[in-house]
Biopython code that builds the backbone (N, CA, C, O; Angstrom):
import numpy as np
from Bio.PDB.StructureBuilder import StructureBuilder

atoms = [
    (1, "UNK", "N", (107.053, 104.890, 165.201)),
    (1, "UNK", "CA", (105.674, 104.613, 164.897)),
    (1, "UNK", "C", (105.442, 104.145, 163.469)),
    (1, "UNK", "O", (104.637, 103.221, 163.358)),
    (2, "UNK", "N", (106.030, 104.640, 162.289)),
    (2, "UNK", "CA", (106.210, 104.220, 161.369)),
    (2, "UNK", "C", (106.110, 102.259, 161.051)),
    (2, "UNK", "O", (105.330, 101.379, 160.689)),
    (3, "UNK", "N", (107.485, 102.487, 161.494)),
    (3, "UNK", "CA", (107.471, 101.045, 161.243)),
    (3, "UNK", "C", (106.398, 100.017, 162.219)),
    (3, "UNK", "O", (106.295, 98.821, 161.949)),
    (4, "UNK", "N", (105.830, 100.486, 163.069)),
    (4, "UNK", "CA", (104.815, 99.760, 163.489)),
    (4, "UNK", "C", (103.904, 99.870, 162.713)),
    (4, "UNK", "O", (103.301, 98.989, 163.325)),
    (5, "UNK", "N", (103.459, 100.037, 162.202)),
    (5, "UNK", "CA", (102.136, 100.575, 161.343)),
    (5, "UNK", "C", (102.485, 99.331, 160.555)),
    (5, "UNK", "O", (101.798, 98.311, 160.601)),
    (6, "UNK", "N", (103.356, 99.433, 159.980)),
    (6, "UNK", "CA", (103.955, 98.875, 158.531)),
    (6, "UNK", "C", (103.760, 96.786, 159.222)),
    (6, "UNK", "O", (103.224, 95.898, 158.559)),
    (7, "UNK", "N", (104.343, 96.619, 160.539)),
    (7, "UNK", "CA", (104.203, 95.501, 160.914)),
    (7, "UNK", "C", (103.281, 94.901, 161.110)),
    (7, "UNK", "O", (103.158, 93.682, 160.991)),
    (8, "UNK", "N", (101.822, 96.332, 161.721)),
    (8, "UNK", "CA", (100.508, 95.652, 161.978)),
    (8, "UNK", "C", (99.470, 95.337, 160.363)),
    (8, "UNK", "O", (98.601, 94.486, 160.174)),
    (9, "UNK", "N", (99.915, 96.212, 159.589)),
    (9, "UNK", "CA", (99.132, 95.595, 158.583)),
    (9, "UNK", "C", (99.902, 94.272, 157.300)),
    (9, "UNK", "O", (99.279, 93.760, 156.370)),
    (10, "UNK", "N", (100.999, 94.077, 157.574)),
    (10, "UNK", "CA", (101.548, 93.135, 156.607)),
    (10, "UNK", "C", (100.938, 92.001, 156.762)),
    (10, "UNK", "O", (100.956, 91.370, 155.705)),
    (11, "UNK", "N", (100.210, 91.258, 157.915)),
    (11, "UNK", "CA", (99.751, 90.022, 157.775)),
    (11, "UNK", "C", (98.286, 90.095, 157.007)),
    (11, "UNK", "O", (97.780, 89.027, 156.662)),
    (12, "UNK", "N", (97.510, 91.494, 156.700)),
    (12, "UNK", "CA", (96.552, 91.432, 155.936)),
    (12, "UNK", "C", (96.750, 91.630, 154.377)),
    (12, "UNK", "O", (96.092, 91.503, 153.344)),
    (13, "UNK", "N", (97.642, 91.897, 154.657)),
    (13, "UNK", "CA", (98.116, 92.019, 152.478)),
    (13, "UNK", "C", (98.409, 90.226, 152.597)),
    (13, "UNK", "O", (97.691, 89.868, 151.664)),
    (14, "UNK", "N", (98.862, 89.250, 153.022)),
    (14, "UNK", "CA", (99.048, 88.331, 152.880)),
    (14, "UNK", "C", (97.601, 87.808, 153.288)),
    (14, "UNK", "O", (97.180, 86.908, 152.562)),
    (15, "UNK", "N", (96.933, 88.135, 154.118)),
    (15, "UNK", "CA", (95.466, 87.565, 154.113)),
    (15, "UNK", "C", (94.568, 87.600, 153.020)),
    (15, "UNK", "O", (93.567, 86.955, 152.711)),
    (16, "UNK", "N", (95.288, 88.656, 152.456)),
    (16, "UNK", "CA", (94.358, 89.195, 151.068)),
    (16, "UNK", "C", (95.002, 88.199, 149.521)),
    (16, "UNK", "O", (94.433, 88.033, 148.443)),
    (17, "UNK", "N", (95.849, 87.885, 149.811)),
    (17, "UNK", "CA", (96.993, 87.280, 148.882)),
    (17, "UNK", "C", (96.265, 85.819, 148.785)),
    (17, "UNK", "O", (96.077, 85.149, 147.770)),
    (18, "UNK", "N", (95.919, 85.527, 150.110)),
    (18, "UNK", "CA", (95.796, 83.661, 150.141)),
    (18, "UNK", "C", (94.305, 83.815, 149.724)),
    (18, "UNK", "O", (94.054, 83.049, 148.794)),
    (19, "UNK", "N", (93.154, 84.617, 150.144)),
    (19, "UNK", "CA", (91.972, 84.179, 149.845)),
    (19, "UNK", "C", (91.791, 84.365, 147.953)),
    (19, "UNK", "O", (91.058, 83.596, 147.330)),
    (20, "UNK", "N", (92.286, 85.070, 147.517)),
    (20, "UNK", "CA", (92.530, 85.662, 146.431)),
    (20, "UNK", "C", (92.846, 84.153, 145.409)),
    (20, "UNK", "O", (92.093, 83.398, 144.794)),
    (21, "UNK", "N", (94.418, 84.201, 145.625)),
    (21, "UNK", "CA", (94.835, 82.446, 145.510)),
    (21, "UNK", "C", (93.766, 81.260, 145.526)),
    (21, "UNK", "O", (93.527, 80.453, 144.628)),
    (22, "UNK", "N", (93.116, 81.386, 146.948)),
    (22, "UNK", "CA", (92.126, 80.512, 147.083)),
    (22, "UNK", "C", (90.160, 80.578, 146.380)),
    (22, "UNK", "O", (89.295, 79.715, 146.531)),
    (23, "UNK", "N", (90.053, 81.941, 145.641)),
    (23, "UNK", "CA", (89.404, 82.066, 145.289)),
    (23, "UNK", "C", (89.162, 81.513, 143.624)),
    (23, "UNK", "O", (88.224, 81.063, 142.966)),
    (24, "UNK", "N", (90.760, 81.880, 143.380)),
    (24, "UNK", "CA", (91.164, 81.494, 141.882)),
    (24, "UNK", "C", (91.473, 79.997, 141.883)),
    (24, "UNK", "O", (91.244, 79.271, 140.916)),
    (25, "UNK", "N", (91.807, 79.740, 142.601)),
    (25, "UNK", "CA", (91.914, 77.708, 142.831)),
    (25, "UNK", "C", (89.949, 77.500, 142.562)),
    (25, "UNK", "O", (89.593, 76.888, 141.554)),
    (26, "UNK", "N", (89.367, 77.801, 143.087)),
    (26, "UNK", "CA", (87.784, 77.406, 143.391)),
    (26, "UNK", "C", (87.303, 77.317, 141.840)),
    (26, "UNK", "O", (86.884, 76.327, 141.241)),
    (27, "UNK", "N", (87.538, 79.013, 141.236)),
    (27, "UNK", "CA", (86.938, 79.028, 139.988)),
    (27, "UNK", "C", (87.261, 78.126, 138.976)),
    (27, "UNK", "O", (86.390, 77.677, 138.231)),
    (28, "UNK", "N", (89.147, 77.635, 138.827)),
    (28, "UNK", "CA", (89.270, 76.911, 138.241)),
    (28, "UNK", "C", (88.734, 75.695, 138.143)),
    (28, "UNK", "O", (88.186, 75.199, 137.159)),
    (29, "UNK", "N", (88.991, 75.019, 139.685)),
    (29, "UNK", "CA", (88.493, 73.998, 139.200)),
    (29, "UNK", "C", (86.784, 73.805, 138.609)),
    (29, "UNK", "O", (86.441, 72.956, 137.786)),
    (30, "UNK", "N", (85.778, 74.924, 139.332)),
    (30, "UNK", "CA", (84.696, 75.422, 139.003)),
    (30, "UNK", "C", (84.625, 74.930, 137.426)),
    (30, "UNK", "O", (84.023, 73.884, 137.185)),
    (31, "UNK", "N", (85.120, 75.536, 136.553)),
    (31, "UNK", "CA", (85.310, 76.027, 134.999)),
    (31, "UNK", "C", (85.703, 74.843, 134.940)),
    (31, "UNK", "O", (84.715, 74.152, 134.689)),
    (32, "UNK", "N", (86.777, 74.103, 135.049)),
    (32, "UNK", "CA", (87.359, 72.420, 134.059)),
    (32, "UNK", "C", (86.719, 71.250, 134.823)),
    (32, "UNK", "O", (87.210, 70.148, 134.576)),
    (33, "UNK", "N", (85.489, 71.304, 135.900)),
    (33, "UNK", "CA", (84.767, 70.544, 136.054)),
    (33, "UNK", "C", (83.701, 69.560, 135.137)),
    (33, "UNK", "O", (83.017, 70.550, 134.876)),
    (34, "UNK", "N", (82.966, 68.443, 134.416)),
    (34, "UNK", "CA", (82.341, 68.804, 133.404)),
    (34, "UNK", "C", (80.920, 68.253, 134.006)),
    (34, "UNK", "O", (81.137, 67.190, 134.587)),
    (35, "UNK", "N", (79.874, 68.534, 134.047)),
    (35, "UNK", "CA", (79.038, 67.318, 134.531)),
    (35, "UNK", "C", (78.523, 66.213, 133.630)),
    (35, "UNK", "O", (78.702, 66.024, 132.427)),
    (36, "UNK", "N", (77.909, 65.607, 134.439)),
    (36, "UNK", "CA", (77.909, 63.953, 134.036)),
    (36, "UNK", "C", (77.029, 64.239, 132.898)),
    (36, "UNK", "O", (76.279, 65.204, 133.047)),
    (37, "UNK", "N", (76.968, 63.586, 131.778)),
    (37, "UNK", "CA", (75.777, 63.801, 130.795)),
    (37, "UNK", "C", (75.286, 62.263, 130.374)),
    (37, "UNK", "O", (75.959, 61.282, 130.056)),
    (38, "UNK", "N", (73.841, 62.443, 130.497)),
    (38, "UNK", "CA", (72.983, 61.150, 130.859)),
    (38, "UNK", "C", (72.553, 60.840, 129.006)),
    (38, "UNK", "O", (72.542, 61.487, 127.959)),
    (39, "UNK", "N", (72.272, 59.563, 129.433)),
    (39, "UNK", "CA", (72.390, 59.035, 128.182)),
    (39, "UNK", "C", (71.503, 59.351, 127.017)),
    (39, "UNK", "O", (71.942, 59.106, 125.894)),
    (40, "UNK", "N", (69.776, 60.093, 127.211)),
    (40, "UNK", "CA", (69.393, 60.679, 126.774)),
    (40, "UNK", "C", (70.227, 61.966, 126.027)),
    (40, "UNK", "O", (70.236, 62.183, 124.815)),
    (41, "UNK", "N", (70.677, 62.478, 126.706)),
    (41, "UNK", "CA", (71.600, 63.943, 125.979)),
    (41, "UNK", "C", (72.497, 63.179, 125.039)),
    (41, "UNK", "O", (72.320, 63.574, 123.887)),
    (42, "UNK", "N", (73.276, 62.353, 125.118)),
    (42, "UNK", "CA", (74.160, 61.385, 124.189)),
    (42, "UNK", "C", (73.087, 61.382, 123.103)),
    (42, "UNK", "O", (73.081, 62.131, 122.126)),
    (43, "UNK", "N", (72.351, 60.624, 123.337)),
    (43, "UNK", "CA", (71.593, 60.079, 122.336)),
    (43, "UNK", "C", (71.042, 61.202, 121.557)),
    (43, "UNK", "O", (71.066, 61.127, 120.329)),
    (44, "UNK", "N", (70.492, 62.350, 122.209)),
    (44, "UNK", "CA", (69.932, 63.441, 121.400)),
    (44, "UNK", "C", (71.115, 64.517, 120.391)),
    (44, "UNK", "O", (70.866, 65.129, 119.352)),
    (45, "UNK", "N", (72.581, 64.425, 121.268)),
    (45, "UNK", "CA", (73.698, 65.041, 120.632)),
    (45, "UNK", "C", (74.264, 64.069, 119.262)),
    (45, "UNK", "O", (74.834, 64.667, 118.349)),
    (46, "UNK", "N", (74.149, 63.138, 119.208)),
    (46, "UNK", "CA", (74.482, 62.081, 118.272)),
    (46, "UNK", "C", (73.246, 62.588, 116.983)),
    (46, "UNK", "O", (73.469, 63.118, 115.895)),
    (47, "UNK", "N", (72.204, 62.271, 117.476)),
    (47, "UNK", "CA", (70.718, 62.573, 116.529)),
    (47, "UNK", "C", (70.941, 63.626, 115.625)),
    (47, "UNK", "O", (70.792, 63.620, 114.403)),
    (48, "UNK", "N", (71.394, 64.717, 116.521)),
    (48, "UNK", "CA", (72.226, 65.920, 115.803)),
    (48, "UNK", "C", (72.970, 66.240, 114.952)),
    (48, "UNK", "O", (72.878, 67.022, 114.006)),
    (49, "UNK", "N", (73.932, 65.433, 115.410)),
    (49, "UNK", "CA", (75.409, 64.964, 114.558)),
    (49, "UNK", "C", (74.600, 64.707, 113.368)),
    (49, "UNK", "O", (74.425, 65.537, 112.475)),
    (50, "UNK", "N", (73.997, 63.243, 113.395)),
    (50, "UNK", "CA", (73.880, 62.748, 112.172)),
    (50, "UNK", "C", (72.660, 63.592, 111.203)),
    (50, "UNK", "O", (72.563, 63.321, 110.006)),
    (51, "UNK", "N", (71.986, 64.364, 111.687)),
    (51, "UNK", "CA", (71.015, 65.242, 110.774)),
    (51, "UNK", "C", (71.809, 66.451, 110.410)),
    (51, "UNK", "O", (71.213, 67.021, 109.496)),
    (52, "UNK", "N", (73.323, 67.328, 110.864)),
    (52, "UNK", "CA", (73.660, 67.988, 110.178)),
    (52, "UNK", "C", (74.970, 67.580, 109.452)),
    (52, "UNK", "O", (75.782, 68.450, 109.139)),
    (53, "UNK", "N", (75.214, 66.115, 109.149)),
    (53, "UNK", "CA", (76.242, 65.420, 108.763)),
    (53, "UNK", "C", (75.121, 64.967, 107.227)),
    (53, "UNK", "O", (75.761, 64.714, 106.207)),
    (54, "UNK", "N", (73.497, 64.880, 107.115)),
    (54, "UNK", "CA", (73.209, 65.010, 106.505)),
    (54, "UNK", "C", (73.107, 65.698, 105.641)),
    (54, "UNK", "O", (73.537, 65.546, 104.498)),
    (55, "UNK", "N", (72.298, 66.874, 106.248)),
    (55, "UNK", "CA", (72.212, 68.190, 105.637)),
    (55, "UNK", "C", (73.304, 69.171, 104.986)),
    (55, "UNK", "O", (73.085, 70.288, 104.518)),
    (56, "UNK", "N", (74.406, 68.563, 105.058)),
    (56, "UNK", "CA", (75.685, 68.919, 104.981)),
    (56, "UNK", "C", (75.842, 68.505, 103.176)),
    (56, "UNK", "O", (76.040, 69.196, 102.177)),
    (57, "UNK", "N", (75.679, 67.336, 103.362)),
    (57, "UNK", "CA", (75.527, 66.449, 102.112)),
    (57, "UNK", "C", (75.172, 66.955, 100.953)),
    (57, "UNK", "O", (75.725, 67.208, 99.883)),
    (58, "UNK", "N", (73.823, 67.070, 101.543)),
    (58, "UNK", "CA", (72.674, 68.473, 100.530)),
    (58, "UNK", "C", (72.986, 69.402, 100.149)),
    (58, "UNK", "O", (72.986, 69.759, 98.971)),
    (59, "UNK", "N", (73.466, 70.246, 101.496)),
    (59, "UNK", "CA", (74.249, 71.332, 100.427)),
    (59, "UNK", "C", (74.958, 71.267, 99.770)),
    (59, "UNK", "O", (74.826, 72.086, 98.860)),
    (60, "UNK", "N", (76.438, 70.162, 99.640)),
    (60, "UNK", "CA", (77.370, 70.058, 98.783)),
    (60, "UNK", "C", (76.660, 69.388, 97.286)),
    (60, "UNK", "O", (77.045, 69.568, 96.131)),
    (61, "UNK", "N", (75.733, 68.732, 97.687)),
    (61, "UNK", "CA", (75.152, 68.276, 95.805)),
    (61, "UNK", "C", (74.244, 69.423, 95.617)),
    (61, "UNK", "O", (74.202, 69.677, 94.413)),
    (62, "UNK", "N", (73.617, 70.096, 96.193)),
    (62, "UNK", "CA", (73.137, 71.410, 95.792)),
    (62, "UNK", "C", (74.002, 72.808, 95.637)),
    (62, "UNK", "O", (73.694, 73.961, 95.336)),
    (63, "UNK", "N", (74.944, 72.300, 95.906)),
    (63, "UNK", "CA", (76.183, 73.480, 95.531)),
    (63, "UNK", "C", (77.379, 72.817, 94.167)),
    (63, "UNK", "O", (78.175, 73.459, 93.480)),
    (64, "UNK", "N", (77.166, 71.754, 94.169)),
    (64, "UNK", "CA", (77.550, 70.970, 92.764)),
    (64, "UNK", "C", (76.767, 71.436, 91.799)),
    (64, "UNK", "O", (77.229, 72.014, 90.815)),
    (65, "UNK", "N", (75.145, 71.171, 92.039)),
    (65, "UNK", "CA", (74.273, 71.111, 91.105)),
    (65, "UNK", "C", (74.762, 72.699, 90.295)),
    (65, "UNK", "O", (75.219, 72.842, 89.161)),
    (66, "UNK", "N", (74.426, 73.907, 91.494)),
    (66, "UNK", "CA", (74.496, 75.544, 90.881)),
    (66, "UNK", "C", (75.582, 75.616, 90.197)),
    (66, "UNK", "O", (75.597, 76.382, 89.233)),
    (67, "UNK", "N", (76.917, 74.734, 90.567)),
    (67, "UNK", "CA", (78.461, 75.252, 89.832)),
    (67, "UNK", "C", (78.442, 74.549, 88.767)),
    (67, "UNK", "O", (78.962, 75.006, 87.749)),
    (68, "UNK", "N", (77.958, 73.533, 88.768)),
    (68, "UNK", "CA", (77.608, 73.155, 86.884)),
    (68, "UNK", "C", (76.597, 73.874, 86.126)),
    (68, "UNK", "O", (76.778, 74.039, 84.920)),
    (69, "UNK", "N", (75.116, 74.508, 86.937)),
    (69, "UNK", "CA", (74.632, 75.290, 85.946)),
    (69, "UNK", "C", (74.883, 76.041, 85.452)),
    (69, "UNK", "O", (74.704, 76.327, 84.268)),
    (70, "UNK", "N", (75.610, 76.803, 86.652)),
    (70, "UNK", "CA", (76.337, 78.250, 86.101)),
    (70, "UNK", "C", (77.531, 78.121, 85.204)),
    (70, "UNK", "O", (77.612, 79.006, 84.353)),
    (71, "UNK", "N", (78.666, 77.027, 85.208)),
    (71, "UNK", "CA", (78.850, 76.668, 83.966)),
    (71, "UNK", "C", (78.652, 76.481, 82.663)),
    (71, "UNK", "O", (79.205, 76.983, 81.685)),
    (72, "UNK", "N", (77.891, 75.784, 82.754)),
    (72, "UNK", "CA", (76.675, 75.720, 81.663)),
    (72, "UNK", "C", (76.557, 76.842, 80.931)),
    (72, "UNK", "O", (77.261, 77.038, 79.941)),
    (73, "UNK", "N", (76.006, 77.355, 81.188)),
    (73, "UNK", "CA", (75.061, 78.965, 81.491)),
    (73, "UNK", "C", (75.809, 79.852, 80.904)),
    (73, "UNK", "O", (75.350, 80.735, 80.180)),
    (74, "UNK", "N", (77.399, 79.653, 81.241)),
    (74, "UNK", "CA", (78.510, 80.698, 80.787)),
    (74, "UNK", "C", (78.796, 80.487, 79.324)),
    (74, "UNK", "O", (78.868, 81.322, 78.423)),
    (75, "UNK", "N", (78.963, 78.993, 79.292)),
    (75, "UNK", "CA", (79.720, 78.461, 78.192)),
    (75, "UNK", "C", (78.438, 78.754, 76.954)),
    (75, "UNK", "O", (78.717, 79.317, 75.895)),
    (76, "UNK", "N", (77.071, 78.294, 77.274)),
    (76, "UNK", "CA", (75.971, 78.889, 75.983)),
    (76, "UNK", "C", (76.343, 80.382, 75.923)),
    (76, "UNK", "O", (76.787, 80.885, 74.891)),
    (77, "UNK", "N", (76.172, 80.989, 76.917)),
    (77, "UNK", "CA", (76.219, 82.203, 76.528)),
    (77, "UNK", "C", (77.556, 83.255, 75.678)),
    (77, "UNK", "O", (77.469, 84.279, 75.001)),
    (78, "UNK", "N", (78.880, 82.310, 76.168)),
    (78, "UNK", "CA", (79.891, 82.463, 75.111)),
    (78, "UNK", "C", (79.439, 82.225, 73.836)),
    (78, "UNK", "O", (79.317, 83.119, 72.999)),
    (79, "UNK", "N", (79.105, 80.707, 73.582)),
    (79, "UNK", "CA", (78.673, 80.370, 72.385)),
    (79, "UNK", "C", (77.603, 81.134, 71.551)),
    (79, "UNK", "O", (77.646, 81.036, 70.325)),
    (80, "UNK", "N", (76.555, 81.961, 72.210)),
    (80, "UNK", "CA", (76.026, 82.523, 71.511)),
    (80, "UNK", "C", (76.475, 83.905, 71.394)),
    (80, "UNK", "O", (76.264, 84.656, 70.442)),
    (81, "UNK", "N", (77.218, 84.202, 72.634)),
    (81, "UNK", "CA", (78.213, 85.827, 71.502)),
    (81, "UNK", "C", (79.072, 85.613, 70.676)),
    (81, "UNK", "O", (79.534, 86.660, 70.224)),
    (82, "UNK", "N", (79.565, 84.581, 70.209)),
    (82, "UNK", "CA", (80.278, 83.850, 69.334)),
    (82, "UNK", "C", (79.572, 83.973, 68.251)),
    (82, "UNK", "O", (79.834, 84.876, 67.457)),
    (83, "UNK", "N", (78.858, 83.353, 68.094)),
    (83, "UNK", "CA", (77.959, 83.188, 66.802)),
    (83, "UNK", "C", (77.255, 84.693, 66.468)),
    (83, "UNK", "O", (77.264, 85.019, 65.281)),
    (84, "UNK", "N", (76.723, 85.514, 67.317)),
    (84, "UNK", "CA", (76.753, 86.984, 66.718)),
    (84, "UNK", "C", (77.562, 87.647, 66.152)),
    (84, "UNK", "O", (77.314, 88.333, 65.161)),
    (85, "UNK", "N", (78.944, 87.514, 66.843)),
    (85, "UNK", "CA", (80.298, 88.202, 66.028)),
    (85, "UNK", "C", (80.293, 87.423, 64.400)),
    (85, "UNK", "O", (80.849, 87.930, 63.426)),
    (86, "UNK", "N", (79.741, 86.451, 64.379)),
    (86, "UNK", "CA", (80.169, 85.818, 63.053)),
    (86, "UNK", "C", (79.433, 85.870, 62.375)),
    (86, "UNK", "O", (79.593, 85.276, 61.309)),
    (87, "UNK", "N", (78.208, 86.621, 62.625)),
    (87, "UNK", "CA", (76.657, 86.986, 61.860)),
    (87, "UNK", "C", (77.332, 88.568, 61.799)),
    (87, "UNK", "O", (77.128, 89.139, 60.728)),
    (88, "UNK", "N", (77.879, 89.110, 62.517)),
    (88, "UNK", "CA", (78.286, 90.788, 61.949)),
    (88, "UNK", "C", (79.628, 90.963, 61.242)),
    (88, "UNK", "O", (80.064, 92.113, 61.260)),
    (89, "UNK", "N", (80.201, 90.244, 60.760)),
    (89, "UNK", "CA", (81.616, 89.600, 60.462)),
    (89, "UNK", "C", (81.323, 89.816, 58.840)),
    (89, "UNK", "O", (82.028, 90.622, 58.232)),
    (90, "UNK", "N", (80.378, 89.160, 58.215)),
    (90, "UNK", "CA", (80.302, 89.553, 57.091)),
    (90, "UNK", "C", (79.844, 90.441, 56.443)),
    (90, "UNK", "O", (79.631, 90.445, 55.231)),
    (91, "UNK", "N", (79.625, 91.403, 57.334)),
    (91, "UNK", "CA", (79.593, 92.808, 57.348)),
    (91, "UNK", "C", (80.020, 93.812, 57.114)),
    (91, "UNK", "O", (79.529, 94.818, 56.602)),
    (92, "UNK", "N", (81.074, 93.558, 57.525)),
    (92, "UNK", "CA", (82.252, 94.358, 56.829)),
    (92, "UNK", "C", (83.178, 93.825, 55.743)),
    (92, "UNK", "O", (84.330, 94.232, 55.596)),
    (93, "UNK", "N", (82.665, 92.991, 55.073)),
    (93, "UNK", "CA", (83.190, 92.568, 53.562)),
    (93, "UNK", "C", (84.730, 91.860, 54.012)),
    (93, "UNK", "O", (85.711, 92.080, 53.302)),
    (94, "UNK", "N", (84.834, 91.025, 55.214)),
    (94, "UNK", "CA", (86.399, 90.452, 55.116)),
    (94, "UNK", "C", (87.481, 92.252, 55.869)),
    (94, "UNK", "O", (88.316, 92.092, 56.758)),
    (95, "UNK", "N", (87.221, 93.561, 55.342)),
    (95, "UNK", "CA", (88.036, 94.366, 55.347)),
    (95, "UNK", "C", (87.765, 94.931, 56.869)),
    (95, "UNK", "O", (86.580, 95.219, 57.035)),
    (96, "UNK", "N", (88.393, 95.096, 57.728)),
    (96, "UNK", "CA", (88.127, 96.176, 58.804)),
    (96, "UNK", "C", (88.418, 97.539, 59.070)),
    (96, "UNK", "O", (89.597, 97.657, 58.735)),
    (97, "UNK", "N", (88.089, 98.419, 59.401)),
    (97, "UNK", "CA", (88.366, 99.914, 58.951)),
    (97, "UNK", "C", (89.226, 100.204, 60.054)),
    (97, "UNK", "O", (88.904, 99.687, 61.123)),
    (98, "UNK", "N", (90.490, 101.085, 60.023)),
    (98, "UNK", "CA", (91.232, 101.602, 60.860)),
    (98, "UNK", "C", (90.365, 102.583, 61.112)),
    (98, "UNK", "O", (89.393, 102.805, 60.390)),
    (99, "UNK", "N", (90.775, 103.522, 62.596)),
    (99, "UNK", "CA", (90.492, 104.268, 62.819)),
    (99, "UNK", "C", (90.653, 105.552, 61.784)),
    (99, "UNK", "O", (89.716, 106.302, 61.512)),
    (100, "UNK", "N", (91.854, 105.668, 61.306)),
    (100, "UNK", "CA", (92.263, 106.417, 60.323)),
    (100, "UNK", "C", (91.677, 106.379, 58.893)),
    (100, "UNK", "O", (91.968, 107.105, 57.943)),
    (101, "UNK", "N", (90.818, 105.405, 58.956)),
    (101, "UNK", "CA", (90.064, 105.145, 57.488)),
    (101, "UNK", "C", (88.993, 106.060, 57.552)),
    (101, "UNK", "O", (88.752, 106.805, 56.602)),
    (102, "UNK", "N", (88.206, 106.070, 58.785)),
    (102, "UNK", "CA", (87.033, 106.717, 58.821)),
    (102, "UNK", "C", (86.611, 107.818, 58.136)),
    (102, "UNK", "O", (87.419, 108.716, 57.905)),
    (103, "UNK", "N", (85.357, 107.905, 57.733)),
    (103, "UNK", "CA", (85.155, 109.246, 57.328)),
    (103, "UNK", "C", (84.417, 109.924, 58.162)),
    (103, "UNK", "O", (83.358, 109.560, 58.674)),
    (104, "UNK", "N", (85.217, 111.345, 58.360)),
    (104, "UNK", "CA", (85.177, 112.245, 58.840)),
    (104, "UNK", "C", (83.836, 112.769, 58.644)),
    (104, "UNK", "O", (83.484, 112.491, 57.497)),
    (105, "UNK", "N", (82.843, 113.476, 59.340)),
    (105, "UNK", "CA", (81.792, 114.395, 59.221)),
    (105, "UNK", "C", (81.909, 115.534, 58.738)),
    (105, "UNK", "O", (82.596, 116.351, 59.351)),
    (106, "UNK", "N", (81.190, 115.944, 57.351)),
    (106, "UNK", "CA", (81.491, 117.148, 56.603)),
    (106, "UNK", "C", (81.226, 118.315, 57.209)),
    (106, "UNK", "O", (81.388, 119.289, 56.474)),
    (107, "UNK", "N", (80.867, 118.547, 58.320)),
    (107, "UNK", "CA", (80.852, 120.054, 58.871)),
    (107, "UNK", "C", (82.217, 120.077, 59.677)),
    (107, "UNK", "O", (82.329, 121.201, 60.167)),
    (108, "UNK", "N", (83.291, 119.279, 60.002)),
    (108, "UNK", "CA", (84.315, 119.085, 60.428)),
    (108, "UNK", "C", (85.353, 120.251, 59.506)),
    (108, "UNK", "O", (86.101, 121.114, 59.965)),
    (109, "UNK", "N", (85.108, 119.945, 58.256)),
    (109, "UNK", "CA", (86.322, 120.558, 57.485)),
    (109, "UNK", "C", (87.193, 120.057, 56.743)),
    (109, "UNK", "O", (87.863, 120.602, 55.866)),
    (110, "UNK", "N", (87.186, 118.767, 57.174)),
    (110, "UNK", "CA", (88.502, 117.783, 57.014)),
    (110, "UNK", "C", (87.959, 116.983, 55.751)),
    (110, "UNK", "O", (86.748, 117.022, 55.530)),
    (111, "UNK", "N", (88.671, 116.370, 55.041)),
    (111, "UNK", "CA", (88.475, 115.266, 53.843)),
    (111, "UNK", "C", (88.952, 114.374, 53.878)),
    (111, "UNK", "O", (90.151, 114.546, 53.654)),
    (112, "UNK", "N", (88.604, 112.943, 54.121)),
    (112, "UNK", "CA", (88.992, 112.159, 54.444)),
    (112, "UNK", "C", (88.376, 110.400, 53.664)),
    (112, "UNK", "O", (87.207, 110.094, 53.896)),
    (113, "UNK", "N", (88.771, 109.957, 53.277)),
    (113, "UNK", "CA", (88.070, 108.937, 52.319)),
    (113, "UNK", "C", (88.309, 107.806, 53.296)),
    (113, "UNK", "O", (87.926, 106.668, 53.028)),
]
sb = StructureBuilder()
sb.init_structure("model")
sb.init_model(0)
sb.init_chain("A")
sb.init_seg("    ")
for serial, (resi, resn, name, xyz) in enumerate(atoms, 1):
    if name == "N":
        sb.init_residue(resn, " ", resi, " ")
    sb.init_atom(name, np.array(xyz, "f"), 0.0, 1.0, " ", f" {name:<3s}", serial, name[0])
structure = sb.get_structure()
């Protein structure tokens, strides 16, 4: 009895095999089908193209424009911490003080010139 069993259902695992097969044939071609696209849609996908082939533009000279300001921008602002160091420069008489020069605070203890 066994093996009868086994004989009456093998032609449905293969029934199940082909629609399966044949289901996945359908979808494919389903999916890499393309439909026709009418010349209006051309014309409106092109329109597209060329307004963000524009706008594209724009941003790159408006992204030129910011990377030179901010250039700009850096280099004054070097230049003017530049010119402060050289306004506090004569300040200290040419000499700069080591740490070890310092004088010490008299409630410290220490004497130090």
């Amino acid at each position: 009895m066994p093996g009868m069993l086994l004989e009456n259902t093998e032609w449905w695992v293969w029934a199940v095999v082909g629609l399966q097969a044949l289901i996945l044939l359908v979808l494919a071609w389903l999916s890499l089908r393309r439909p026709p696209v009418s010349e209006a849609e051309l014309a409106h996908r092109q329109s597209m193209t060329s307004g963000l082939q524009q706008q594209t533009l724009r941003i790159e000279r408006v992204e030129g424009a910011l990377r030179r300001e901010m250039g700009d921008n850096a280099r004054e602002a070097r230049q003017e911490f530049q010119q402060a160091l050289e306004a506090f420069r004569p300040l200290s008489h040419g000499r700069v003080r080591r740490p070890s020069e310092r004088r010490m605070p008299s409630w410290t203890g220490s004497r130090s010139s």
